[in-house]
C-alpha positions, 0 to 999 in steps of 0.5 A: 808689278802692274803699275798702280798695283802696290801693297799699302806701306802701314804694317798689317796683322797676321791673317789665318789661313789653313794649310790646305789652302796655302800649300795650293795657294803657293803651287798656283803662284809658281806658275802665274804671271798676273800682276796680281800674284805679288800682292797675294804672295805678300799677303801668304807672307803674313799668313799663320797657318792652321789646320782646316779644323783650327780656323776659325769660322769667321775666316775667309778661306778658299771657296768662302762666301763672304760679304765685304762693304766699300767702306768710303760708298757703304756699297756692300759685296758678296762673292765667293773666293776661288781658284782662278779656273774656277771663276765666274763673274755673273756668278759673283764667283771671284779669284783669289788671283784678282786684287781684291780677292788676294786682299780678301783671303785670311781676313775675318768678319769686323777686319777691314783693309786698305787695298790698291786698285789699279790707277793707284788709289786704295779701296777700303774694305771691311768684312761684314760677313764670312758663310764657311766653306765647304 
């Protein structure tokens, strides 16, 4: 794992996430090598599993639109959650291959988290808003 990069040590709630999503979320860990790919594979550990009509609307899921606050800045975000080819960063188009948006993936509006960011500090986030995919 990238040096700095580590999953924070408190125990977290299970996230939802749909079948779908996680059966193409696994097949694109087999074949990556970021260093980010182990903090996406712990948070697909937790993960309980849904069918894509099951998951409640409030959930960020791939290709999500989903506004997150800085919760030490209040500094508010919004980007939508992607696969790694299909990231766009003036677009605000973010992968799910990047800290944050492992961090991000199965978590609902209200949830927040503390995140590591390289250097070895955590970034706290709390979900604002989730728009459904589509």
């Amino acid at each position: 794992m990238e040096k700095g990069l580590s999953m924070p040590s408190e125990e977290r709630s299970a996230i939802y996430l749909k079948e779908s999503d996680y059966q193409r979320l696994t097949s694109l860990l087999a074949k990556s090598q970021v260093p980010a790919a182990e903090l996406l594979e712990a948070e697909l550990a937790r993960a309980e599993l849904v069918d894509a009509s099951s998951l409640p609307a409030d959930t960020v899921a791939m290709a999500s639109t989903v506004t997150f606050a800085d919760m030490d800045n209040g500094q508010e975000t919004t980007v939508t959650l992607v696969y790694p080819h299909e990231a766009d960063v003036e677009q605000m188009k973010i992968s799910v291959l990047t800290p944050v948006g492992s961090a991000l993936i199965g978590l609902r509006k209200g949830d927040s988290i503390d995140w590591p960011i390289p250097g070895g500090s955590l970034r706290r986030l709390r979900i604002v808003s989730v728009m459904e995919s589509k």
